[in-house]
C-alpha positions as CSV (number, residue, x, y, z in Angstrom):
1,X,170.2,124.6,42.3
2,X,167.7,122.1,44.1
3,X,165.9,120.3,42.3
4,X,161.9,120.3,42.7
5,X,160.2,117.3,41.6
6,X,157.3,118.9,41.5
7,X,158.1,120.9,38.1
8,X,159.3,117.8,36.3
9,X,157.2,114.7,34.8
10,X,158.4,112.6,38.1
11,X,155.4,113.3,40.2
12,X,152.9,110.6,38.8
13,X,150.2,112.5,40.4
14,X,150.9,115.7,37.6
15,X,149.6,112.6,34.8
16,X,146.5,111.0,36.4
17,X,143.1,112.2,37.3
18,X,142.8,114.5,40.2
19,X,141.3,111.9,42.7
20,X,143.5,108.7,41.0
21,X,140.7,107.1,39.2
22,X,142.0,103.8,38.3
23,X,145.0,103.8,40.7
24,X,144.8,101.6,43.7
25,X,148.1,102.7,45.0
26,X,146.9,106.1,46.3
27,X,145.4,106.5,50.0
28,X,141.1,105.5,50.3
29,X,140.7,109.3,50.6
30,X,141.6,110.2,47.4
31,X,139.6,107.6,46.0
32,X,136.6,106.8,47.9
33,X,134.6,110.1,47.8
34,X,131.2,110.0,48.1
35,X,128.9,111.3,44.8
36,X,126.6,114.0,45.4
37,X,123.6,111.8,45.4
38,X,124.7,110.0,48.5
39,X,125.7,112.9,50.4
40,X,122.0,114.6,49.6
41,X,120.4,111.1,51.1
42,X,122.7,111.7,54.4
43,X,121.4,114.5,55.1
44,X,118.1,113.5,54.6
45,X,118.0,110.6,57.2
46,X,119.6,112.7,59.5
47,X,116.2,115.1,59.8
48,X,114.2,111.8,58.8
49,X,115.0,110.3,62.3
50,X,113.9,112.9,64.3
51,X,110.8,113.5,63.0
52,X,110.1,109.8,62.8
53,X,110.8,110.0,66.9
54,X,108.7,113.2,67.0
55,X,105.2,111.3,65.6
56,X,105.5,108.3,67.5
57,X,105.0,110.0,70.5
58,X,102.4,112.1,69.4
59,X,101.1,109.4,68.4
60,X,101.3,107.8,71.7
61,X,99.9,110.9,73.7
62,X,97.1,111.1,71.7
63,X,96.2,107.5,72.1
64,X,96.2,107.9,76.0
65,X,94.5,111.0,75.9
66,X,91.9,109.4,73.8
67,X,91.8,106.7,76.9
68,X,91.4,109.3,79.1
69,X,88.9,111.0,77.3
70,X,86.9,107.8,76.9
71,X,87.2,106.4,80.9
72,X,86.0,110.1,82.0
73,X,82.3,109.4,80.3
74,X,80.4,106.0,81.8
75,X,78.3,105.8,78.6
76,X,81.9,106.4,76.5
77,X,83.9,103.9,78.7
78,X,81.4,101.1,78.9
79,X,82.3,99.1,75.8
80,X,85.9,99.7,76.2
81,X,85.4,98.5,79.8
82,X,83.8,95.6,79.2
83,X,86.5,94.3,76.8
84,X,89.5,94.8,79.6
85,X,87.3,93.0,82.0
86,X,87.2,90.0,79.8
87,X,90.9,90.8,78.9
88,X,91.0,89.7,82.5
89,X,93.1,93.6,83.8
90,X,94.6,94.6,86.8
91,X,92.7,93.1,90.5
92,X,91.9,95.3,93.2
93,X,94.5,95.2,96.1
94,X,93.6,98.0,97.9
95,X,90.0,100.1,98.8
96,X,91.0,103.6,100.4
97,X,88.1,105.4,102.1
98,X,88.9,109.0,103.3
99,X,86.5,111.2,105.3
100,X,84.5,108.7,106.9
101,X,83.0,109.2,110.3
102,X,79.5,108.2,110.9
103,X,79.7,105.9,107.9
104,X,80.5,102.7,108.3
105,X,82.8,101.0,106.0
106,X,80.5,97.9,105.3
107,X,78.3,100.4,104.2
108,X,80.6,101.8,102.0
109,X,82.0,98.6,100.6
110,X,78.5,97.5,99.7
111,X,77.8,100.7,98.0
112,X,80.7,100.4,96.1
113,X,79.7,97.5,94.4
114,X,83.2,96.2,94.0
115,X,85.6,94.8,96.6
116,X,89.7,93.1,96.8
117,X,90.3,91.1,94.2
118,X,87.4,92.5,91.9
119,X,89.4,93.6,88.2
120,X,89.5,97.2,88.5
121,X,87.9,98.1,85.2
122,X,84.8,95.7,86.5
123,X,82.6,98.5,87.9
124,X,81.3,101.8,86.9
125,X,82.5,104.9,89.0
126,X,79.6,107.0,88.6
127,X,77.4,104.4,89.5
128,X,79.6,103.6,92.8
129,X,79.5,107.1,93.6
130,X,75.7,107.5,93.1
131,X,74.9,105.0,95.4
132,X,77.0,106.5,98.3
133,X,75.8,109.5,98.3
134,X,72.4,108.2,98.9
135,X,74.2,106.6,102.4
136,X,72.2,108.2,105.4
137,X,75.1,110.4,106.3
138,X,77.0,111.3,103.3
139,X,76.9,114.9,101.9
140,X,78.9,114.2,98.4
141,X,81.5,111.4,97.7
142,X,84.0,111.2,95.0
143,X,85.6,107.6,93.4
144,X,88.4,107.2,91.5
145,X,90.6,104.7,90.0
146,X,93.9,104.8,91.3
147,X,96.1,102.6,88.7
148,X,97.1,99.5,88.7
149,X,95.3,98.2,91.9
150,X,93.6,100.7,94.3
151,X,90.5,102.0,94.8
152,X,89.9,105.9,96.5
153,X,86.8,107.1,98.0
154,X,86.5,110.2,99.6
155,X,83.7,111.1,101.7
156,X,82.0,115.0,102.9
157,X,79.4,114.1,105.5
158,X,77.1,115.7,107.3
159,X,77.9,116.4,111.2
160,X,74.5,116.0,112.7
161,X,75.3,114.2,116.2
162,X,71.7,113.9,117.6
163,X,68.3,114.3,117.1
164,X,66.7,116.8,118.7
165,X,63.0,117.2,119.9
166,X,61.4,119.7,120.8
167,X,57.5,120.8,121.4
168,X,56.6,118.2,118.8
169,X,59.5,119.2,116.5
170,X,62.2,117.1,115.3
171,X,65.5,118.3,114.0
172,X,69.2,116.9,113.5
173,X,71.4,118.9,115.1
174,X,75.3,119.3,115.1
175,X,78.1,120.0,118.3
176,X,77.0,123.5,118.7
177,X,73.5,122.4,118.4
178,X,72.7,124.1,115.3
179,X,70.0,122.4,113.1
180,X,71.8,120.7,110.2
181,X,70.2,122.2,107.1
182,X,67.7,120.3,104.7
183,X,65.7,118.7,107.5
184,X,62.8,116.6,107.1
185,X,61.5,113.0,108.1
186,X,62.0,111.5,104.6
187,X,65.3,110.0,102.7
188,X,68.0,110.1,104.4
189,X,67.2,112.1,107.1
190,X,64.6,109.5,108.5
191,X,67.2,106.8,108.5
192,X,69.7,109.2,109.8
193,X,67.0,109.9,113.0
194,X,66.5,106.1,113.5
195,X,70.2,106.0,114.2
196,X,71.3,109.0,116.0
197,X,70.8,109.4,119.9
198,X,67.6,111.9,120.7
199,X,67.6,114.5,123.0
200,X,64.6,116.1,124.4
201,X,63.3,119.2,126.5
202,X,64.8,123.3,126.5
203,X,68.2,123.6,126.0
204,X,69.0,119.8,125.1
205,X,70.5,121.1,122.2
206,X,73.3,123.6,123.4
207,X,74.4,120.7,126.3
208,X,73.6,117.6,124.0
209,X,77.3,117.2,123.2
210,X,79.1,117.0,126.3
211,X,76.7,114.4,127.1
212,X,76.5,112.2,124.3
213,X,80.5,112.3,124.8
214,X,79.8,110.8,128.1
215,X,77.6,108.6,127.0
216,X,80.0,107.1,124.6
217,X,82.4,106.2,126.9
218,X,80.6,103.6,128.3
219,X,79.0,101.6,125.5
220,X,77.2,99.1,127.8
221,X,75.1,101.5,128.9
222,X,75.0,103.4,125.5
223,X,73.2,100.1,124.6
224,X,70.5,100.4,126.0
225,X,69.5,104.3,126.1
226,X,66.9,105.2,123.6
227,X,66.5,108.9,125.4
228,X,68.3,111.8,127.1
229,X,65.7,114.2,128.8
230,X,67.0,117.5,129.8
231,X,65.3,118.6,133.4
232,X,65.0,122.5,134.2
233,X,68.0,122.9,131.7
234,X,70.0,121.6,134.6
235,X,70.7,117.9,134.7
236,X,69.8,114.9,132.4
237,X,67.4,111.7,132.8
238,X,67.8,108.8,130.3
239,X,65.6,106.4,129.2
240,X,66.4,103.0,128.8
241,X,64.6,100.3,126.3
242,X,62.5,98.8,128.6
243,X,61.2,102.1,130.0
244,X,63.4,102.4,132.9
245,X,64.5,106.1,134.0
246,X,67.6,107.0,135.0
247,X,68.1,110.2,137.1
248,X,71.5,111.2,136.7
249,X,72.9,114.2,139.3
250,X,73.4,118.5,137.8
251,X,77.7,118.3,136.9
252,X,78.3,114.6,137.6
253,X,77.0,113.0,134.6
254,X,80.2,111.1,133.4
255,X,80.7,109.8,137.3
256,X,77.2,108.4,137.5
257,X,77.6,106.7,133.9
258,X,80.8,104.9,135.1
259,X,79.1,103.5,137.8
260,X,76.4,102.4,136.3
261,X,78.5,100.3,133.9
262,X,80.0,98.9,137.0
263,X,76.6,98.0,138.4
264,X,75.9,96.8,135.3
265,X,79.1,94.6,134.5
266,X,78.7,93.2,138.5
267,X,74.6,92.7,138.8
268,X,72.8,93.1,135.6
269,X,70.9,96.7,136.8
270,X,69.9,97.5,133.3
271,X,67.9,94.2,132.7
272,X,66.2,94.4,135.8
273,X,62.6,95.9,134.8
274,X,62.2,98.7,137.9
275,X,60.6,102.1,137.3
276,X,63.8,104.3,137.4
277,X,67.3,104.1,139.1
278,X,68.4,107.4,141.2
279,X,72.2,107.9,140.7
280,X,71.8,112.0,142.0
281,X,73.8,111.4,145.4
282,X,77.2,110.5,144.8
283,X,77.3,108.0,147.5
284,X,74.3,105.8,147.1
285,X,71.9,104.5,144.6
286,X,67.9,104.7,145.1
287,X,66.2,101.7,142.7
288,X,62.7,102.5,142.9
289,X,60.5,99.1,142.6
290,X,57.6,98.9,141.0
291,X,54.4,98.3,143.2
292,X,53.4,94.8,144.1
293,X,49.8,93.9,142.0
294,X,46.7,94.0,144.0
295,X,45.5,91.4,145.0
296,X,43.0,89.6,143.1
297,X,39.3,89.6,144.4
298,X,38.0,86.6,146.2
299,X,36.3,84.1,144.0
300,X,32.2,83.8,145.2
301,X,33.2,80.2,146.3
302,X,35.4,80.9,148.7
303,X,33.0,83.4,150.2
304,X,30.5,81.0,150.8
305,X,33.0,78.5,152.6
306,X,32.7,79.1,156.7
């Protein structure tokens, strides 16, 4: 029969403690098992980690949403503000302006109150925004910071193109020549009539556009136009700064204003002080002098000389 050592007293493992306490000669596995202490503490760092990751970015969110919170009040944001500023932040590099028309950007830029190179924490939004919507021909206007360096504006204006008078009335109108609401001759509107071109008579309002578009294609003689009369709701005079009247001919009103630039860029016909300039036939130009002065009355001395 074959002999099993495993019923006999050969096996040394039949005489010694399950795990071999006190017998280096058996493999680490047998005797390098962790106690039940350790093992607990394992799995405790294991869910420890995780919740350690879990807070700090809590942490973290609430932190920036606490910025946030703060930097969408001006009275809230001031004093944290005024500490990045002298933390010396992030400079301007770039002033975006969206929406603008009739608006210039100087205008906007000084309104702002802040420019390139400016830290970008260094001025107060709501402030910026207050003072351009008080601009002449801004309707709303938002501001915001756009980090780390740029600056966005966007602009709703109003569309009046011209002012319009008529019987005694004043009005801004738009293209269509609809009244632009809230009219007046205070605020903004009064420095919004200084500026615009006026129109005058019947009907200058429904034919002000295509003139005015005209009229801005030549610029030298934009200039010097203070008025555009509208006769029998047919054709157009304009009148010029030094009172000079310009009769311009019923459909040809672009034609005639090219040439008058011309005459302008060649002989200077704008500065020349006459009582009006005819441009109705398309092949000549009628200037209309003004009449000499009369002659002064003879002094009594020379009356009594033979």
């Amino acid at each position: 029969m074959r002999h099993d050592p495993r019923f006999d007293g050969s096996d040394p493992r039949r005489n010694t403690p399950p795990y071999g306490s006190g017998r280096p000669d058996l493999p680490p596995q047998f005797g390098d098992r962790p106690s039940r202490m350790r093992l607990f503490w394992r799995r405790q760092k294991r869910l420890v980690r995780p919740a350690i990751v879990t807070l700090g970015v809590l942490g973290i969110l609430a932190v920036g949403g606490r910025f946030f919170y703060d930097a969408a009040s001006e009275k809230r944001f001031a004093p944290l503000r005024a500490k990045l500023v002298q933390m010396q932040p992030l400079q301007i590099r770039h002033v975006i302006i969206n929406g603008r028309g009739l608006t210039t950007e100087t205008e906007i830029n000084e309104a702002l109150g802040t420019g390139i190179g400016h830290p970008i924490f260094g001025f107060s939004v709501e402030a910026a925004r207050t003072r351009i919507d008080a601009l002449p021909f801004v309707d709303h206007a938002t501001v915001e910071r756009h980090m780390p360096d740029t600056v966005v504006i966007n602009i709703t204006e109003r569309t009046p193109i011209a002012v319009w008078q008529d019987h005694g009335h004043f009005s801004l109108i738009n293209r269509a020549g609809e009244e632009v609401p809230d009219q007046g001759l205070t605020g903004k509107n009064a420095e919004a009539f200084l500026r615009l071109p006026l129109v005058v008579g019947d009907g200058a309002n429904s034919a002000a556009a295509f003139m005015i578009d005209a009229l801005s294609a030549q610029p030298v003689v934009k200039s010097q136009v203070t008025a555009l009369i509208r006769v029998g709701s047919r054709r157009w005079d304009m009148t010029l700064r030094d009172g000079t009247t310009i009769l311009l001919p019923e459909g040809a009103e672009a034609a005639a204003l090219a040439r008058l630039a011309q005459y302008e860029g060649s002989m200077r016909l704008l500065e020349r002080p006459v009582p009006s300039i005819d441009l109705r036939l398309p092949d000549r130009m009628v200037i209309h002098q003004a009449p000499p002065p009369p002659p002064s009355p003879p002094t009594p001395d020379a009356q009594k000389q033979p």
